[in-house]
C-alpha positions as CSV (number, residue, x, y, z in Angstrom):
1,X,5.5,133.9,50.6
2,X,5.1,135.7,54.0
3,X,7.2,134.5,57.3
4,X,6.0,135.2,60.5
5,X,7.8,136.0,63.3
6,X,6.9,134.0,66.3
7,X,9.4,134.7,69.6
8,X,7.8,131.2,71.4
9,X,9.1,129.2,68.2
10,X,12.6,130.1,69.3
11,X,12.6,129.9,73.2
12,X,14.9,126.9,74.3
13,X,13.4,124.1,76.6
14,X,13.6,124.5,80.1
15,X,15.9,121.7,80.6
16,X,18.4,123.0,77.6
17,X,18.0,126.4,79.8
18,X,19.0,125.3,82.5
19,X,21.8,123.6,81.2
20,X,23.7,126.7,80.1
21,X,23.0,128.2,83.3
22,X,24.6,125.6,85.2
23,X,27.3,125.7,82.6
24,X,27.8,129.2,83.2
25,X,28.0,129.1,86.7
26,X,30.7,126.3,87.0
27,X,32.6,128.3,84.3
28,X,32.7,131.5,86.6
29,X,33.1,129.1,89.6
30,X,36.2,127.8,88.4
31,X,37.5,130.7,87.0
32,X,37.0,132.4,90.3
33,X,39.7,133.6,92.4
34,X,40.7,131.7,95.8
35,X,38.3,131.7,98.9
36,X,39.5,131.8,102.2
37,X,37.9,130.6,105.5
38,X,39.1,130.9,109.0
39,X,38.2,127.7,111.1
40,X,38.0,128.6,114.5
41,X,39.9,126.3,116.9
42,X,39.9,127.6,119.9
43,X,37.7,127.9,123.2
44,X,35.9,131.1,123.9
45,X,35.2,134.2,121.9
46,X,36.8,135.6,118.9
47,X,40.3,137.3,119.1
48,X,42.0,139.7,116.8
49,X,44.5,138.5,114.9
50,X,47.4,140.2,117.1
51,X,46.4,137.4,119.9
52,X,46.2,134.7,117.8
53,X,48.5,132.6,114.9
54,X,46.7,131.2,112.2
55,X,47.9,128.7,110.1
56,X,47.0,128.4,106.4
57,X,46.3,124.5,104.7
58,X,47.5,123.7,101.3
59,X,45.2,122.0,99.1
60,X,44.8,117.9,99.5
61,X,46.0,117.9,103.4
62,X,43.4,117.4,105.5
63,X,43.5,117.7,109.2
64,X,41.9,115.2,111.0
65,X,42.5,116.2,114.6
66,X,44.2,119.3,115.9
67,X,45.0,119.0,119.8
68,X,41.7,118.0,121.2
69,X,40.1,118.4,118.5
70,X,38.5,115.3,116.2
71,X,36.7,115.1,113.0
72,X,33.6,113.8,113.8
73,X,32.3,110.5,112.0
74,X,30.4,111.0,109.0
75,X,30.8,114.5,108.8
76,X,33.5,116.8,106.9
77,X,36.9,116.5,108.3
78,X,38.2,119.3,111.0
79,X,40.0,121.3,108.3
80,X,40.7,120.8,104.4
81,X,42.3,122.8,101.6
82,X,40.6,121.9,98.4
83,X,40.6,123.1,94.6
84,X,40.0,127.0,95.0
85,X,39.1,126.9,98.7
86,X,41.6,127.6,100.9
87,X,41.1,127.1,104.8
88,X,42.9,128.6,107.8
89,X,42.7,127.6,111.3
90,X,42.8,130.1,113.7
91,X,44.6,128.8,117.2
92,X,45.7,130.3,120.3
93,X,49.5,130.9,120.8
94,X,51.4,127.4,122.2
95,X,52.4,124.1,121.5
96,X,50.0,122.4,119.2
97,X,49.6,118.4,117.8
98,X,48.1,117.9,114.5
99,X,47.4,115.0,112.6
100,X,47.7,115.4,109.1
101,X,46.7,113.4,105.8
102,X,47.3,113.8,102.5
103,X,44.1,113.1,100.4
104,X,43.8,113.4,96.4
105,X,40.6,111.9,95.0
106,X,41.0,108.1,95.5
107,X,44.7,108.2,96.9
108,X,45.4,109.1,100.5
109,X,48.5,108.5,102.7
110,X,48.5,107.6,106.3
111,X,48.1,110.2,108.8
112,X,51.0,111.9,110.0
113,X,51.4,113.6,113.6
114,X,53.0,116.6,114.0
115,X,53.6,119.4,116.8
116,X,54.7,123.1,116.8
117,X,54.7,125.9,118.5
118,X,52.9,128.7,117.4
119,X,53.5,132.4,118.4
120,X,50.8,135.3,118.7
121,X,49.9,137.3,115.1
122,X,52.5,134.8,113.5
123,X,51.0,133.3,110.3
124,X,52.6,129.6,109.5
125,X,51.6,127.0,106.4
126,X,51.2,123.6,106.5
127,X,52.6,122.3,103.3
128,X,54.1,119.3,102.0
129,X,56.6,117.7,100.2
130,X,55.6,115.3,97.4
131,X,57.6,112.5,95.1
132,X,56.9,111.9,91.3
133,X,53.8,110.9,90.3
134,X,52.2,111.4,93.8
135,X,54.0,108.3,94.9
136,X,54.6,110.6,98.5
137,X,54.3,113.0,100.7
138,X,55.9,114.7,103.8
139,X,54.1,117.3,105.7
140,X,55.9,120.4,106.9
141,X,54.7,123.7,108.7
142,X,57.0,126.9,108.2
143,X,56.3,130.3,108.9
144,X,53.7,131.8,106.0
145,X,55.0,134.9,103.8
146,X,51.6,135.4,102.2
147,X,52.7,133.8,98.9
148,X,50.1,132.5,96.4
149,X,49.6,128.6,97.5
150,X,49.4,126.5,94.5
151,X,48.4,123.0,93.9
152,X,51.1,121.0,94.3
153,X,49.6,117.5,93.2
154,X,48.7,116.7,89.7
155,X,45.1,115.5,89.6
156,X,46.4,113.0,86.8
157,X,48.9,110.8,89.1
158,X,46.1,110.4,91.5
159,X,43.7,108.5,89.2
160,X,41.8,105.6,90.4
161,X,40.9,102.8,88.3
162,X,36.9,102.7,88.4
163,X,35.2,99.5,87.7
164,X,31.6,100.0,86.0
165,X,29.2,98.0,86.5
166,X,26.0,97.5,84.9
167,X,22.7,96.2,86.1
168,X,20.6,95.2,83.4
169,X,16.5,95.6,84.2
């Protein structure tokens, strides 16, 4: 008996390709370090960092409005820390007003207003407090040491109930 060898007998199916490829790249994805951002939120042209303060998010607190700045409707909100992504507003030294909301898949708290002062090349975080099981939160801002910012909120506590509903054809 003589086997042949044919390479096209043992190619995959495009779909079954493409699969591993996606699965590949969400594997490195999430497996990837932290990404920072810098959201500019300031009039005029860029500054160095010496003549500005920037202020770094912690995941799951949104920003909705920061001074006269507002989230537009329908689009992304101003500023938002989520799963490896980490954003940092860059604003001009002085008193700023920020309101805040903690957001976790389908939980999120009320927004919270909040003002500071902020000092030129200073670095600050807005971070939070949280109770067991997600049940709430307090947002803070104190000066930023460059320590790794970790996810505070377990995933798990903030699970929605999800009604399925099916449509029979």
């Amino acid at each position: 008996m003589r086997i042949l060898y044919n390479p096209a007998s043992l190619t995959l199916p495009i779909h079954t390709e493409m699969r591993i490829i996606l699965a590949i790249l969400a594997a490195v994805a999430l497996s990837g370090c932290t990404v920072y951002s810098k959201v500019k939120l300031y009039d005029g042209l860029v500054r160095d960092a010496d003549s500005v303060a920037q202020l770094y998010v912690d995941p799951h607190v949104v920003v909705r409005r920061f001074d006269n700045k507002t989230e537009k409707p329908g689009e992304r909100a101003l500023v938002h820390s989520a799963g490896k992504r980490r954003e940092i507003v860059e604003m001009l030294p002085g008193e700023h007003e920020v309101e805040v909301q903690f957001f976790l898949l389908c939980r999120k708290s009320e927004v919270a207003t909040m003002r500071f002062f902020a000092e030129a090349g200073e670095r600050y975080r807005l971070t939070y407090d949280i109770g067991p099981n997600s049940a709430w939160w307090r947002p803070k801002i104190t000066k930023y040491g460059g320590e790794e910012i970790t996810d505070q909120a377990s995933m798990f506590d903030s699970m929605c109930r999800v009604q399925i509903i099916r449509i029979l054809r």
